[in-house]
C-alpha positions, -999 to 999 in steps of 0.1 A, spaced: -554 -425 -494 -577 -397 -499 -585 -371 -469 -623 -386 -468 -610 -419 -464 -586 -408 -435 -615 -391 -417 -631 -423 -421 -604 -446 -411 -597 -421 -379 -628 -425 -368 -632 -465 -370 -594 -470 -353 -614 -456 -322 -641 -483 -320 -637 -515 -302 -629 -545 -322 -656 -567 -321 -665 -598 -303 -661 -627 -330 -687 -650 -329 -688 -687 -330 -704 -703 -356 -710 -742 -363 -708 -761 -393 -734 -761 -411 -746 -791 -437 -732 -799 -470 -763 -780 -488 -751 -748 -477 -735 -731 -506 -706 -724 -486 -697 -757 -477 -665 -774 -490 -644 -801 -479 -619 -798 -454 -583 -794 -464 -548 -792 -447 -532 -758 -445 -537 -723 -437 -513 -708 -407 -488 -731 -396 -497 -766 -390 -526 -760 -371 -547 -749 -403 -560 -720 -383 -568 -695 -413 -558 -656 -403 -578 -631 -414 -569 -593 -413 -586 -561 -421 -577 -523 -423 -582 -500 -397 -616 -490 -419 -652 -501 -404 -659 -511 -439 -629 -530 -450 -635 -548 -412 -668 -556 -420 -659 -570 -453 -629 -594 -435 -656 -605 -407 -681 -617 -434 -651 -638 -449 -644 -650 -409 -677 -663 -408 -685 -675 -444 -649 -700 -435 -663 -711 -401 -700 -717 -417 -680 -739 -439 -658 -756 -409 -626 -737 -409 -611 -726 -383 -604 -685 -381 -585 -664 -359 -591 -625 -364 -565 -597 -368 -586 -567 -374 -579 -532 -375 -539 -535 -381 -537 -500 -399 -529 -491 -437 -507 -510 -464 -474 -505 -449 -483 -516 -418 -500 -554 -429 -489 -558 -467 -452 -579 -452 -480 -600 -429 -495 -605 -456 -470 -616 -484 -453 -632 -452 -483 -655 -447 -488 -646 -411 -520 -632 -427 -538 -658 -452 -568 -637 -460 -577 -601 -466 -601 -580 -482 -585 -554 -504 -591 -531 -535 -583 -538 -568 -568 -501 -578 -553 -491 -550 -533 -523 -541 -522 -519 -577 -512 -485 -575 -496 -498 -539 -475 -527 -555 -464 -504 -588 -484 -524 -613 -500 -505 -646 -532 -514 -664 -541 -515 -701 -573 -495 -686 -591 -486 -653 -620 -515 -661 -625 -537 -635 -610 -566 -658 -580 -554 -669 -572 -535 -637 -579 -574 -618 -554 -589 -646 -530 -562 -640 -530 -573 -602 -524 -607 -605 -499 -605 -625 -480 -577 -597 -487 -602 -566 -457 -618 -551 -461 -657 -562 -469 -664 -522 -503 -645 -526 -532 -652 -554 -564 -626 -557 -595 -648 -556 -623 -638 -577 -634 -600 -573 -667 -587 -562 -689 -559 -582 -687 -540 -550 -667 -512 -555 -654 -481 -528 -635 -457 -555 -631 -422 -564 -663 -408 -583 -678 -374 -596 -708 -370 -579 -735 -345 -579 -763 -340 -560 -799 -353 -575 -812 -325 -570 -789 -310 -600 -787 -343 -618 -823 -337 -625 -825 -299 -633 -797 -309 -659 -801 -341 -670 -766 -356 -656 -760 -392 -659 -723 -387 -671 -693 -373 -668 -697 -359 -697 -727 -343 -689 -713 -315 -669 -707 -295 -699 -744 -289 -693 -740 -270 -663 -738 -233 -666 -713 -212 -656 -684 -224 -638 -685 -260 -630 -665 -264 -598 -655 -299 -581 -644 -300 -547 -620 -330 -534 -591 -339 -507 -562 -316 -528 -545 -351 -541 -575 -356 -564 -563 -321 -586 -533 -339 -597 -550 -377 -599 -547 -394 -633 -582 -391 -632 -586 -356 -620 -600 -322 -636 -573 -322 -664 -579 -361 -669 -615 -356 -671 -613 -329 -696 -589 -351 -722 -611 -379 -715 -644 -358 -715 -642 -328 -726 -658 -314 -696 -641 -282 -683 -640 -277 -642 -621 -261 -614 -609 -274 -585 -614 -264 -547 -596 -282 -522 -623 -291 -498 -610 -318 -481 -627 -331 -451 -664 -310 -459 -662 -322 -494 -699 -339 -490 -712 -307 -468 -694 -281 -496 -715 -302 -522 -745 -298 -502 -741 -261 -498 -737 -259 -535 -703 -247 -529 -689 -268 -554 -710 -287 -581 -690 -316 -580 -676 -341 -557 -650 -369 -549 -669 -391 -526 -663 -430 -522 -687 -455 -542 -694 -473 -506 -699 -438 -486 -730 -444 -463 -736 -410 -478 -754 -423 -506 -778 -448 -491 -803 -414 -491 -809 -411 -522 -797 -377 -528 -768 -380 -547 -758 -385 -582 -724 -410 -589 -718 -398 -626 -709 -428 -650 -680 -431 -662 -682 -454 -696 -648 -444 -708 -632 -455 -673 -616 -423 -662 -614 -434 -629 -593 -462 -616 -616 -494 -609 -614 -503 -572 -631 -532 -563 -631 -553 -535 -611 -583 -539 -598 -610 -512 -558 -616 -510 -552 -648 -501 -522 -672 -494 -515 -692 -525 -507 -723 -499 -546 -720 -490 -559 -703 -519 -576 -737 -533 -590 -747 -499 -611 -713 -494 -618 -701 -530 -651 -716 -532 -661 -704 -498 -653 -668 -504 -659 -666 -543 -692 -674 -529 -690 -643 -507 -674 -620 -537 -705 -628 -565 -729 -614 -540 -713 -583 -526 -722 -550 -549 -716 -516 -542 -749 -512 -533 -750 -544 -509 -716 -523 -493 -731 -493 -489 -763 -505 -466 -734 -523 -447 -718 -492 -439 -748 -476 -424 -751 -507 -402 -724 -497 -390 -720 -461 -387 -757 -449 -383 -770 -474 -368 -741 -483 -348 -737 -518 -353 -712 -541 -344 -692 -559 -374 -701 -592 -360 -738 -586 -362 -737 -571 -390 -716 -598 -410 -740 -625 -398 -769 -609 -412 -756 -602 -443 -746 -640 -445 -782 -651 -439 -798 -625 -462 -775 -636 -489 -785 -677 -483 -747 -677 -472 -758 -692 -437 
């Protein structure tokens, strides 16, 4: 993971988990609803849902805990367990039935290759790299992946909408990221093969957004879901050749219970876009809101509730 996403991380594993709230059943027109089945963790049929030590990715895994209660499952949470090593055995173990993940980087994570970085072939890949005890259910437009980004204000002057654009920018084009980025397969030399566009590299690390602001760099690696960009001022270049490897948000689930909650969270997945993620991020670290609160709103903004 990527220096910005640490920072991020660090700062959510400090937080308190939040409160899960207790939701009833609601009636059979609620898009949501399903019948009941057997299964989930143990013989119980409690379904387990975990989530990264990452506000957003905790976020994500409390909407799914609700969506399956709204829909009369039963849900125990196991939030903030840390990075991949730490919950990918719970997972493929089925301790874990359910949790929000990314397309790319659980790709990258399991050693799986891609015909290309588009969303579809880089979901296909997936699939075909999960263990047989785990099936990915249907994944969302949201995504929270590497970009270039630029700041409006130069998107503007220049007339930047791609990647390939930057070859309009005068002078040295420089773009600042965490220093894994400069040897990415989607990094400066990538981006010239790809598009032509010729850029150094500064190491910025954890003032990537701040050097971009300063116009220390030109460029920057920021996230897709960074709260960062709910202002308005910066640019996420396109990227119609797909440089960069897709990331979206996808949910993991047991294969034993993957028929019993696909409906329920496929429902979840066809209305959660980057932008959607994004304003759920500044819930939560602007406006300081608990996951909880957040997730229910969402749900009931979305006609989920």
């Amino acid at each position: 993971m990527f220096t910005a996403r640490i920072t991020r991380i660090a700062a959510a594993a400090t937080a308190a988990v939040a409160v899960a709230l207790a939701l009833s059943a609601c009636s059979s027109s609620n898009p949501l609803a399903q019948p009941t089945a057997t299964g989930g963790s143990g013989s119980s049929g409690t379904i387990v849902v975990g989530s990264q030590a990452y506000y957003s990715n905790e976020i994500i895994a409390e909407i799914y805990a609700q969506a399956l209660e709204k829909a009369g499952m039963t849900v125990k949470r196991q939030f903030n367990i840390g990075q991949r090593d730490a919950y990918m055995p719970e997972v493929k173990s089925g301790a874990i039935n359910l949790f929000p993940e990314y397309t790319g980087n659980l790709l990258e994570y399991l050693g799986g290759k891609a015909g290309t970085n588009s969303p579809d072939d880089v979901y296909a890949a997936l699939k075909k790299a999960l263990p047989s005890s785990l099936t990915a259910l249907d994944y969302a437009k949201a995504a929270d992946q590497d970009t270039y980004t630029v700041t409006k204000a130069n998107a503007d002057k220049y007339g930047l909408s791609s990647i390939a654009d930057l070859n309009k920018m005068p002078g040295t084009v420089t773009v600042g990221a965490a220093p894994e980025f400069e040897k990415r397969p989607y990094g400066p030399a990538a981006a010239k093969t790809v598009y032509g566009v010729n850029l150094a590299f500064s190491a910025t690390g954890q003032t990537t957004l701040e050097a971009l602001q300063a116009g220390t760099v030109q460029v920057a690696d920021i996230y897709t879901a960074d709260p960062a960009f709910e202002k308005g001022d910066l640019v996420a270049l396109k990227d119609p050749k797909n440089l960069i490897l897709s990331s979206n948000v996808v949910p993991i689930a047991s294969a034993n219970i993957a028929d019993k909650i696909s409906k329920t969270i496929n429902a979840v997945s066809a209305k959660l876009t980057t932008a959607e993620l994004v304003k759920l991020n500044v819930q939560s670290t602007v406006d300081k809101k608990q996951p909880a609160d957040i997730a229910k709103a969402w749900l009931k903004a979305q006609g989920l509730s």
